[in-house]
Each structure stands twice: as C-alpha cells, then as structure tokens.
C-alpha positions in Angstrom: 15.2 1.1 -17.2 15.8 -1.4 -14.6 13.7 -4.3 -13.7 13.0 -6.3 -10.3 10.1 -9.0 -11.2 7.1 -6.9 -12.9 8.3 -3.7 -11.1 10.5 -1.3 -13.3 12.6 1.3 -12.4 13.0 4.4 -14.6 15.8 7.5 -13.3 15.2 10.8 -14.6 17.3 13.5 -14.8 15.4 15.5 -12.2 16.8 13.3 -9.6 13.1 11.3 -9.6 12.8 7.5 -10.0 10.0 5.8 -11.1 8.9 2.9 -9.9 5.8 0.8 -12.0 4.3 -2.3 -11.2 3.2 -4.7 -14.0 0.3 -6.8 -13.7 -2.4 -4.9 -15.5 -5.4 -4.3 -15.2 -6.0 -5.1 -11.5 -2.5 -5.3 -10.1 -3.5 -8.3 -7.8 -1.6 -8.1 -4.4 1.2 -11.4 -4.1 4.0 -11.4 -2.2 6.6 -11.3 -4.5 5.6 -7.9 -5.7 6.3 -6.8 -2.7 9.5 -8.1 -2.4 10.0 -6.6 -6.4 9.0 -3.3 -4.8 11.4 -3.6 -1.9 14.1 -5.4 -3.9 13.5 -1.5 -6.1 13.7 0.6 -3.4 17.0 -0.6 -1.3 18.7 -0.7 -4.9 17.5 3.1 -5.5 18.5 4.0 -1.3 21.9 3.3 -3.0 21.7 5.2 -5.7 23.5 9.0 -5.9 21.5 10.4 -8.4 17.7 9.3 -7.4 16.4 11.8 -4.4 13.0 10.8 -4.8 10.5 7.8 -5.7 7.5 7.9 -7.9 5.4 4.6 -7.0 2.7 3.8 -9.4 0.5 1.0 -11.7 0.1 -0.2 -14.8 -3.5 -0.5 -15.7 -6.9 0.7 -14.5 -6.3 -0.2 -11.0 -3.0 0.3 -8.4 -3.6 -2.3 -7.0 -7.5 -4.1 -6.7 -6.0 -6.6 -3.3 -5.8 -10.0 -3.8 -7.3 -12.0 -6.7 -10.8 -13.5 -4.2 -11.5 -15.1 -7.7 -8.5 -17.4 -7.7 -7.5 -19.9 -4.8 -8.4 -19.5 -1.2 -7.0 -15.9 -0.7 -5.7 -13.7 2.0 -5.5 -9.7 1.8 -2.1 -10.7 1.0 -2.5 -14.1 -1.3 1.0 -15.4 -0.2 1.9 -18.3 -1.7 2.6 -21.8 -0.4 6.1 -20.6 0.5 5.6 -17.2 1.3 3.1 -16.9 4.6 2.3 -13.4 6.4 5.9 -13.6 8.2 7.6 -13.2 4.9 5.4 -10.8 3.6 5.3 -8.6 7.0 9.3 -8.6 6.3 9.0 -7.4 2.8 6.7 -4.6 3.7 9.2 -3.7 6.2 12.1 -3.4 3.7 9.8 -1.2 2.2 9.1 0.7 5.3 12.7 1.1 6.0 13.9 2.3 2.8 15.8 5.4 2.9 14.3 7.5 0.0 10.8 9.4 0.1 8.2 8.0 -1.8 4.8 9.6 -3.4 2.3 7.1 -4.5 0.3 8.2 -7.7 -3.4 6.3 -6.9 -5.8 5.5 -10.0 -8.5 3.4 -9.8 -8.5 0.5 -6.7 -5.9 0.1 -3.7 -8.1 -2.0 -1.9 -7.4 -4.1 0.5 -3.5 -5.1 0.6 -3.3 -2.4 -2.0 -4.7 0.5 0.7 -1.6 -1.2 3.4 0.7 -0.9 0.2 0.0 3.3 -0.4 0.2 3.8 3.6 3.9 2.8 3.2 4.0 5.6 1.2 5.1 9.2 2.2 2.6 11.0 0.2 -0.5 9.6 -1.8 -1.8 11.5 -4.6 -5.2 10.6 -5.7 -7.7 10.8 -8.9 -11.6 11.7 -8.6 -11.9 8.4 -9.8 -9.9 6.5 -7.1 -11.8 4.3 -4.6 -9.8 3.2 -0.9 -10.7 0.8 0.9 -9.5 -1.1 4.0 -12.6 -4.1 3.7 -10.6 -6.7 5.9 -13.4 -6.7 8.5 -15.8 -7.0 5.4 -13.6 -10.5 4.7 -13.5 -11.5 8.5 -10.1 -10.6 8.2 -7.9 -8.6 10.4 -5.9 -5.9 8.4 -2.5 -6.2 7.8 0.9 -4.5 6.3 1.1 -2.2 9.6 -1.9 -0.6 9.0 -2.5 -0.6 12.9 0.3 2.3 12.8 0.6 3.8 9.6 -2.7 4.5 8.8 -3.9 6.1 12.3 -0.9 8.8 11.5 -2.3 9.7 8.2 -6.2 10.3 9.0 -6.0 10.2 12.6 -7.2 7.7 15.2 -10.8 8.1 14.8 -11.3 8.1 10.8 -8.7 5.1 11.2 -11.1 3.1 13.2 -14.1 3.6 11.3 -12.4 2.6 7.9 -11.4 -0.6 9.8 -14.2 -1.5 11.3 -16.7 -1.1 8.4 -14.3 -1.6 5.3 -16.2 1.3 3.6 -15.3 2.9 -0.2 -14.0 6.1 0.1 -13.9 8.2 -3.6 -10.8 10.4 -4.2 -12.8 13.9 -2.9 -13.7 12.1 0.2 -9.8 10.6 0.9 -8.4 13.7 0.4 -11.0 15.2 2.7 -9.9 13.4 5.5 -6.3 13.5 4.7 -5.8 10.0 3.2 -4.9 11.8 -0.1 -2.7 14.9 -0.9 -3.3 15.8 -3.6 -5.8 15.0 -6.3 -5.2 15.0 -10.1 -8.1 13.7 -13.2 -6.8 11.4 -15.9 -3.7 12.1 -17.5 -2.6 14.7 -15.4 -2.4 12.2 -12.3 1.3 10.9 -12.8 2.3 14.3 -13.9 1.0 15.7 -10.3 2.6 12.7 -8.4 5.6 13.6 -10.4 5.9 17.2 -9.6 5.5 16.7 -5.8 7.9 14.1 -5.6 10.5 17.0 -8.3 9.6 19.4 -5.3 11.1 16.7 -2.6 14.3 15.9 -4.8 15.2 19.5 -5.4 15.6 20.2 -1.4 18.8 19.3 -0.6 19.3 15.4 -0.6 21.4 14.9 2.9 18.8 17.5 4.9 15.9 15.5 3.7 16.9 12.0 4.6 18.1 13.4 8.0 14.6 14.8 8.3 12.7 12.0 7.1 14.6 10.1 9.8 14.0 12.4 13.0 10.2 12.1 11.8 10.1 8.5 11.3 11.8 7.7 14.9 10.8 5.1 16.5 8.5 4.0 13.5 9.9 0.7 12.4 9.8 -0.6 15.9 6.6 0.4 16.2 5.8 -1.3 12.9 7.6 -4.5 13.5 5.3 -4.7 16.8 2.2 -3.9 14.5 3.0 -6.6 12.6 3.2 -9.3 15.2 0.1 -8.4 16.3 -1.8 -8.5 13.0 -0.1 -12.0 11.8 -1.2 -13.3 15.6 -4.3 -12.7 15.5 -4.7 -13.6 11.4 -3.9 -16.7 12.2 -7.1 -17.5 14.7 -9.4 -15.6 12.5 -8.3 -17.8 9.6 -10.1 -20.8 11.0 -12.7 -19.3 11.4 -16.8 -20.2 9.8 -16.8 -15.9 9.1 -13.6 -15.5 7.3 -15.0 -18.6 4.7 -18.4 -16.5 4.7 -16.7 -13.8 3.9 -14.5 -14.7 1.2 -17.5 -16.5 -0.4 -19.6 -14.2 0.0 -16.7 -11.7 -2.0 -16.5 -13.9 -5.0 -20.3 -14.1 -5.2 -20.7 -10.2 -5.2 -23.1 -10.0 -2.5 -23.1 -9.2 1.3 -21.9 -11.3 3.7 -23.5 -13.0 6.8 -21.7 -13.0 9.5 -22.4 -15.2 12.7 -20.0 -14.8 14.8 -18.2 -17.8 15.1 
C-alpha cells in the first residue's frame, strides 16, 4: 500500500489499483484531496503493472461536498491558499491522467463529490446512493467541469435539469438515466466496481489507452475552457445576498429564499 495524504493506493495482481480516500464518514470535499487523488493517479499512469483504477470511500458516504457546517464554504471549501484556480488544476491532473477509472458510489457524492465521480470513466452505484448537483440550491454555480463532463454522460437535457434544480437522484433513478452503470447493494458494491474495472485491465493495456485517447479528443481543452467559465462567473455569484441565503439556509436544514440579488 501506498499513501498520498488520506488517499491510499493498493495494486493487485489483476493489474487493478485501488484508490480509497480517508476521511470517514462524510468524506468532506477540500482541495488537497484532490490533489491526493491526482498526486495517486499520475504516479499509477506510470506504473507497468496497474491497467486499471478502482476509485472509492471510506465510510457511509463518497463524498457528502463540502463541510456547510464548518467555515464559510464553497462546493469546493478551498482553503486560504488554495482558491478555485488551484483546485480547477487539480481536477484537471485528474482529468488527464492516462489510466481508466470506475468509481464505486455508496451513500452521498453531492455537490463537489457529483464533479469528482464525472471525472470518472464509469460510475457504479448502490440502491442506496443519492446524486446530487445542488449548486443552484446554494446560489452557486457548479464547478469541476461539470459544464462538459456531465452533459456527455446523461445528455444535454437531463444535464440541465440536475443543474438547474439541484435535485436527489436515488441509485435506480441515476442509473436510469445513465448517470450510473451499474448498480450493486451493500457489500457486493466494491466487488462489482471491481470486476468492471478486471474486465478493462484484461484488454490489452497499449489498445485501451490508445482508445481511451481517440475518445477523449479534444476533451481537456474543452475542460480547461469549462473551467474558466465556472471560476468566472463563481467569483460574481460569491458576493452575492443569494449565495449567503443559501448557504444559511443549508446549515439550518431548511429551504432557501432566494431574491434575486
């Protein structure tokens, strides 16, 4: 085992790496753990023997957003050093790394944590997992690349109705539409996210990447521009009365009201 912050790296001997963050139970969003992750995968892009990435969580959640609870938060919580810009470059290391990745999803990616699984190749859901992209629900504007990764996962029209309201969706529903997989109960969850991402490392190595790559063309440029875009326009919404109603209204558990302004 291998460790980068609270992420670990485990390499199997069916070519598979698993890659865990630690912060149990909720797996609050920060910056550094995205750098962790990204620190994990260019390390593993490098690696002969791993063909294959598992991503997943310790704890009831993969990863419940940021901490609302704590100081003034973003979807992202950077710290004082580490604003979106640093955080938009960490998620695209991640983006750009050179090895497939399946995401095994229990409990919560919400927020940050429903950017962090779109990275993802494949996402393999439980009954009991819950998505949600509630930046709009925040007055925030969503982030990580969303604007382009998640349109070419559900398509352009269940990608603007998850933005725009911030809904829940349950594991049946996500898979429905194409946000998930494959779906696996309990126990069995990692073991399915395991076996797809077995299935991917037994194809040979060299033809994957090379695949992965004519698929992905033109993806991280697209990203970077995403990016851009989303910190830009953050950064007006942030001074705005909504976001504050928003937030507060987050940590109070009740709905917001919004006015515009």
């Amino acid at each position: 085992m291998e460790r980068f912050g609270d992420v670990t790296v485990t390499l199997d001997d069916s070519f598979v790496a698993t890659v865990e963050m630690h912060r149990p139970p909720e797996n609050f969003f920060e910056v550094d753990v995205i750098r962790s992750l990204a620190d994990a995968y260019e390390a593993l892009d490098s690696e002969p023997d791993c063909r294959a990435i598992l991503l997943c969580a310790e704890g009831k959640h993969f990863c419940a957003g940021a901490n609302l609870g704590g100081r003034a938060a973003t979807s992202g919580d950077p710290g004082p050093t580490d604003g979106p810009d640093q955080m938009d470059i960490e998620a695209a290391r991640l983006l750009g790394a050179g090895t497939p990745v399946v995401a095994a999803v229990q409990g919560a990616a919400i927020g940050a944590g429903f950017g962090l699984v779109c990275l993802a190749d494949f996402r393999i859901g439980s009954p009991e997992a819950r998505f949600a992209a509630n930046f709009a629900r925040l007055g925030y504007h969503h982030i990580l690349g969303l604007s382009v990764t998640l349109p070419a996962i559900v398509g352009q029209q269940h990608a603007l109705e998850l933005l725009y309201t911030g809904r829940r969706l349950k594991g049946e529903e996500a898979l429905a539409i194409g946000l998930c997989d494959r779906m696996a109960a309990g126990q069995a969850l990692r073991e399915q996210a395991h076996t797809m991402a077995a299935e991917i490392a037994a194809s040979a190595p060299l033809a994957v990447r090379s695949i992965r790559q004519t698929m992905r063309a033109g993806l991280s440029e697209r990203f970077r521009a995403a990016t851009e875009r989303e910190a830009a326009v953050q950064e007006v919404l942030e001074t705005t009365w909504d976001l504050t109603e928003g937030v507060r209204a987050a940590r109070e558990r009740r709905g917001p009201r919004f006015e515009a302004r």
